[in-house]
C-alpha positions as CSV (number, residue, x, y, z in Angstrom):
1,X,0.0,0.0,0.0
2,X,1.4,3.4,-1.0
3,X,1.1,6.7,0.8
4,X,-2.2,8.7,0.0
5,X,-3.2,11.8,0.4
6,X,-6.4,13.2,1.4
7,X,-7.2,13.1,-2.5
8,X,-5.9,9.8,-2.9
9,X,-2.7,10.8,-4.7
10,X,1.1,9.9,-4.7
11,X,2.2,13.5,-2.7
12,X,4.9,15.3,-4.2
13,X,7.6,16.6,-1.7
14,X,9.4,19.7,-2.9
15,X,12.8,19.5,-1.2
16,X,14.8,22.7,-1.6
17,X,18.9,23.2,-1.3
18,X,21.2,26.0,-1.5
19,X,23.6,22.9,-2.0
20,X,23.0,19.7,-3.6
21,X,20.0,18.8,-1.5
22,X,20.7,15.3,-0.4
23,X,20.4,15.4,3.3
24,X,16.9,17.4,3.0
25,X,15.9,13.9,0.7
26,X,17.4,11.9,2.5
27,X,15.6,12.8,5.6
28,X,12.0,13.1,3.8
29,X,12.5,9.2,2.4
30,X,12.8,7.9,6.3
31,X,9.7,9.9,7.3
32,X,8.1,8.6,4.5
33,X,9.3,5.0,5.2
34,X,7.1,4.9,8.1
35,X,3.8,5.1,6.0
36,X,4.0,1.4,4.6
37,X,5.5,1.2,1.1
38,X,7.2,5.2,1.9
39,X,6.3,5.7,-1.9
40,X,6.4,9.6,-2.6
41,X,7.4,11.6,-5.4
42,X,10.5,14.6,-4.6
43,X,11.3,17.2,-6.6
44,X,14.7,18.0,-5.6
45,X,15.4,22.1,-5.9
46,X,19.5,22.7,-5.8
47,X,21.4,24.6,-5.5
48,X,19.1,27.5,-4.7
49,X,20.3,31.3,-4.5
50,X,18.1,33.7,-5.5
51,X,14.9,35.1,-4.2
52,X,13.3,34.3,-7.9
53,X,14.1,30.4,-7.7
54,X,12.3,30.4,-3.7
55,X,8.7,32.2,-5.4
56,X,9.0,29.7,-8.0
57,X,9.4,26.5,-5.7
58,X,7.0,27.6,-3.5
59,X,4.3,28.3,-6.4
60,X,5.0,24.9,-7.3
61,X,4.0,23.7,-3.9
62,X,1.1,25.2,-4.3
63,X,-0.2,23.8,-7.0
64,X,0.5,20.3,-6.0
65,X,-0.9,21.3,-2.6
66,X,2.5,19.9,-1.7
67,X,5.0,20.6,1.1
68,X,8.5,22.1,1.0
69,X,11.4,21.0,3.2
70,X,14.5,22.8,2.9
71,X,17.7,23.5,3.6
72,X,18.9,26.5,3.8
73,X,21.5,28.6,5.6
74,X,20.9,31.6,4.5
75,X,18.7,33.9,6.8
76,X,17.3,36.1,3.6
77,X,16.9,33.1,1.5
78,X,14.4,31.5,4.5
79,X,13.1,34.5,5.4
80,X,11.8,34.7,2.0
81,X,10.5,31.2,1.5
82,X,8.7,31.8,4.7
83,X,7.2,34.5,3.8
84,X,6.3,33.6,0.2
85,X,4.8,30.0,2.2
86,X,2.2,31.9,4.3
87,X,1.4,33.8,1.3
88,X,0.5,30.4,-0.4
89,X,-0.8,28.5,2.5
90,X,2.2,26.3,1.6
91,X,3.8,24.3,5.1
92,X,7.4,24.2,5.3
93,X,9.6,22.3,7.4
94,X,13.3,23.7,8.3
95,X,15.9,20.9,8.2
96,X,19.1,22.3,9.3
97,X,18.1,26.0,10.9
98,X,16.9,24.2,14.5
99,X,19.9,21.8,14.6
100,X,22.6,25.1,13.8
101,X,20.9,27.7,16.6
102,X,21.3,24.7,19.0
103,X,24.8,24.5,18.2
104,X,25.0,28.5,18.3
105,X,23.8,28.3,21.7
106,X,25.9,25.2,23.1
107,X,29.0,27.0,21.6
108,X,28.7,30.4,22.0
109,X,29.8,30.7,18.3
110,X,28.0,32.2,15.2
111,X,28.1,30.2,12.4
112,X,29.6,30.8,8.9
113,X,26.1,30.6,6.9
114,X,28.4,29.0,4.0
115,X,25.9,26.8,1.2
116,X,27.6,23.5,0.7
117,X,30.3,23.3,3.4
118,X,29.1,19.9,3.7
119,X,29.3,18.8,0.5
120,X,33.1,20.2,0.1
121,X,33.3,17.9,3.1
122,X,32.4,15.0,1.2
123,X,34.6,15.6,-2.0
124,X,37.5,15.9,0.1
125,X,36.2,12.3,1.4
126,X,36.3,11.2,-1.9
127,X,39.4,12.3,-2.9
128,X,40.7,10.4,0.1
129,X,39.4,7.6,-0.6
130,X,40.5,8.0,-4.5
131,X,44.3,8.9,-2.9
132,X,44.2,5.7,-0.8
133,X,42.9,3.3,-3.7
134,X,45.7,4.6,-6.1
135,X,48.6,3.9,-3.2
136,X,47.6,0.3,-3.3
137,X,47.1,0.0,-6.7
138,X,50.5,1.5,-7.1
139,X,52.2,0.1,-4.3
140,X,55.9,-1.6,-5.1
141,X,56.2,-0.6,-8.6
142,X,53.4,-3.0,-9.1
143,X,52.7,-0.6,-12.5
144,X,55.1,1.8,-13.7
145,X,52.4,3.3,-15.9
146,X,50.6,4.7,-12.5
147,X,54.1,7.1,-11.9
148,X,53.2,10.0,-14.4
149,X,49.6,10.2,-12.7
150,X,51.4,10.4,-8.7
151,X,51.6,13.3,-6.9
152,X,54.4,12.1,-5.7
153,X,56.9,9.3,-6.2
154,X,58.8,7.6,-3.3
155,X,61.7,5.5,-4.2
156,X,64.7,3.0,-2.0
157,X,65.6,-0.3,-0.6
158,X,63.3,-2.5,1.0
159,X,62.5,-1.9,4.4
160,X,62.6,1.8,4.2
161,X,58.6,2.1,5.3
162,X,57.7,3.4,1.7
163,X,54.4,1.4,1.7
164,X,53.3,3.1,5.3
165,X,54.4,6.2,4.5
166,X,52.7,5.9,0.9
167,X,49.9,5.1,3.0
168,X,50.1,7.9,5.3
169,X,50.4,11.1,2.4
170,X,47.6,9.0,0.7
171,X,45.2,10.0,3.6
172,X,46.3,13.5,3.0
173,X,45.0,13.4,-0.4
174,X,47.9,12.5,-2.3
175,X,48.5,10.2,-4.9
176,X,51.5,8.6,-4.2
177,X,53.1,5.7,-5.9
178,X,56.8,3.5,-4.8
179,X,59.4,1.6,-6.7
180,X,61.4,-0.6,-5.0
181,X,65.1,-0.2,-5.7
182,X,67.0,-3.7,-6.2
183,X,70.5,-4.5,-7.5
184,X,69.1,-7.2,-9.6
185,X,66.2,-5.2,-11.1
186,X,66.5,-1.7,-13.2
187,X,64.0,0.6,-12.1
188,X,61.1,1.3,-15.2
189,X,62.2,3.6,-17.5
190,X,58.9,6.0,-16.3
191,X,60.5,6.6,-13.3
192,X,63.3,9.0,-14.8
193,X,60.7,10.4,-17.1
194,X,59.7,12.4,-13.9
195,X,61.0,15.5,-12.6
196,X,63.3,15.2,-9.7
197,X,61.1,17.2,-7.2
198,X,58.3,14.6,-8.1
199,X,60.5,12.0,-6.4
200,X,61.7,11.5,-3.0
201,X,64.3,9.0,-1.9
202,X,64.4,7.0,1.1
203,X,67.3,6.0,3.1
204,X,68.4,4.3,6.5
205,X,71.0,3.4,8.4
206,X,72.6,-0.5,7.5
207,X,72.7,-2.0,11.0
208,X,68.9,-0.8,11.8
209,X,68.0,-2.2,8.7
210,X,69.8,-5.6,9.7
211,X,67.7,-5.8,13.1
212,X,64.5,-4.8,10.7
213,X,65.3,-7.4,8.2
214,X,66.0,-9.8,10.8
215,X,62.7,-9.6,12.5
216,X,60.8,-9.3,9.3
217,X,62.2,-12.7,8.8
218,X,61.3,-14.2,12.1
219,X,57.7,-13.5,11.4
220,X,57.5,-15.2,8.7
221,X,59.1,-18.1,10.3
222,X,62.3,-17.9,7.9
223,X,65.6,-18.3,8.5
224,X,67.4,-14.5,10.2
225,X,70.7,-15.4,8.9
226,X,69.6,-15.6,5.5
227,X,71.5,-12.9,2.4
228,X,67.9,-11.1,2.6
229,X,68.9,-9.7,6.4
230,X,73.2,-9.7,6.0
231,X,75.1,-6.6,6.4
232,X,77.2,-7.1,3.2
233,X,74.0,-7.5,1.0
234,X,72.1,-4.4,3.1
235,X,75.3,-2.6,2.0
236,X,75.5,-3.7,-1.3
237,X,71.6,-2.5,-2.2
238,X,72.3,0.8,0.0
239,X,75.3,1.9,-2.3
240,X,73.0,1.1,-5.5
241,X,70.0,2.8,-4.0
242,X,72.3,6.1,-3.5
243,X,73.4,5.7,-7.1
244,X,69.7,6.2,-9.0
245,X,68.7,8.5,-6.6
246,X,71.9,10.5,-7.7
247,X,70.8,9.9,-11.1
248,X,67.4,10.9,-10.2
249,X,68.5,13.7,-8.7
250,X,65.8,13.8,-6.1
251,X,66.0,14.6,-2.5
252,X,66.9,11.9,-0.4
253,X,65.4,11.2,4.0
254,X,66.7,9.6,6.1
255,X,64.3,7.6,8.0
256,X,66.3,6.0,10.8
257,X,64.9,6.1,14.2
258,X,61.6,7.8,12.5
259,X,58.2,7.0,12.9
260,X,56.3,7.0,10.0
261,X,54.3,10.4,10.5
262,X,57.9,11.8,11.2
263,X,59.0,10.9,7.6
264,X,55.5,12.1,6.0
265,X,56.2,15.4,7.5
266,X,59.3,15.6,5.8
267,X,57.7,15.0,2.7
268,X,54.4,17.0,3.4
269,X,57.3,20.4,4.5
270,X,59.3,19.7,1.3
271,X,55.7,19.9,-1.0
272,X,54.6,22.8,0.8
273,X,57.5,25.0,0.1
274,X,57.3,24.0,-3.6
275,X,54.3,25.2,-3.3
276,X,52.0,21.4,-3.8
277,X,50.6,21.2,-0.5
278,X,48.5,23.1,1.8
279,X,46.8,21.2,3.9
């Protein structure tokens, strides 16, 4: 059984936005889920800025002897609607205005009145989200092809916490993507197709590394003694490492004795005073 009105219609529900309008919907489809089958038809008004847009919405309304719920932050914009409601006999129902003087009160704080602060919210989400997907997909040169897209490119021996800290810039919103650097292997030709303060080296001190190795090893219930976690191979990889990186010509960190958030600093201050990071 669907939702009636007193006319036996389908009601139409006139949902108006200075921003995108989907928390105004959102909130009309659970009131409307407690009437059975919660069928109603919305007519979703965005992005909403002009006295002009608010008469016609609310005509609307009225001729579908429908009801508006809104969202709106600005105290003109409402004061209009509400006035332009009466005018109409049209009822209205305030989303966001009781939930923002609460907060006004419990604060002490006026709020900014800014349309779609919620919305920049989300596509910063997003992005996030987008940042954190590309780390992975990038991770341990897994595809060179991913390096021209990166915001930035981290590049050294294994060990060296590139997939943490990857992890780390990628929840500041940056696309980061890591090559491994191995005696054995030439790094993809992509990688010195970027410029040099695109890429950022990693380092660290031999003997920490041994101890790393070592325990990396014991976790995976191999052998600690094995050429993976030696000094002499640790050494050898360490010398080739400094060698692209020279080539590269990229700055080089030193991560021993750093937590990872130390190191993503160091990266995040070097960005900013090139001028590609703000946050």
């Amino acid at each position: 059984m669907e939702i009636k009105d007193q006319e036996g219609k389908t009601p139409i529900i006139f949902v108006v936005s200075d921003s995108v309008g989907e928390t105004a919907e959102f909130v009309v489809r659970a009131a409307a889920s407690q009437y059975n089958s919660g069928h109603v038809v919305i007519k979703r008004l965005s992005y909403v800025s002009s006295p002009e847009a608010i008469e016609e919405a609310v005509v609307n309304a009225a001729k579908y002897k429908s009801i508006i719920v809104y969202t709106l932050v600005s105290p003109e914009l409402k004061e209009i609607l509400r006035r332009e409601a009466e005018k109409y006999n049209v009822y209205t129902v305030d989303i966001l205005g009781p939930v923002i003087d609460a907060f006004a009160i419990m604060t002490g704080k006026k709020p900014k009145l800014e349309a779609g602060l919620l919305h920049r919210m989300d596509e910063k989400y997003f992005q996030k989200i987008e940042a954190i997907e590309f780390a992975v997909k990038y991770d341990d040169g897994k595809d060179p092809r991913g390096l021209i897209y990166a915001d930035i490119i981290l590049v050294g021996i294994s060990r060296t916490s590139k997939t943490p800290v990857s992890m780390y810039l990628a929840n500041k919103r940056l696309k980061v993507a890591n090559v491994p650097l191995v005696p054995e292997v030439a790094p993809p030709e992509e990688l010195f197709m970027q410029p040099a303060n695109k890429i950022i080296g990693l380092t660290i001190d031999p003997i920490q590394l041994t101890g790393i190795r070592q325990a990396r090893l014991k976790a995976l219930g191999l052998s600690a003694n094995a050429d993976y976690a030696s000094l002499e191979r640790i050494l050898e990889e360490i010398e080739y490492a400094q060698k692209i990186m020279k080539k590269l010509r990229c700055p080089i960190i030193d991560v021993t004795n750093k937590a990872i958030e130390e190191t993503a600093n160091e990266i995040l201050n070097i960005l900013r005073k090139e001028g590609k990071f703000s946050g």
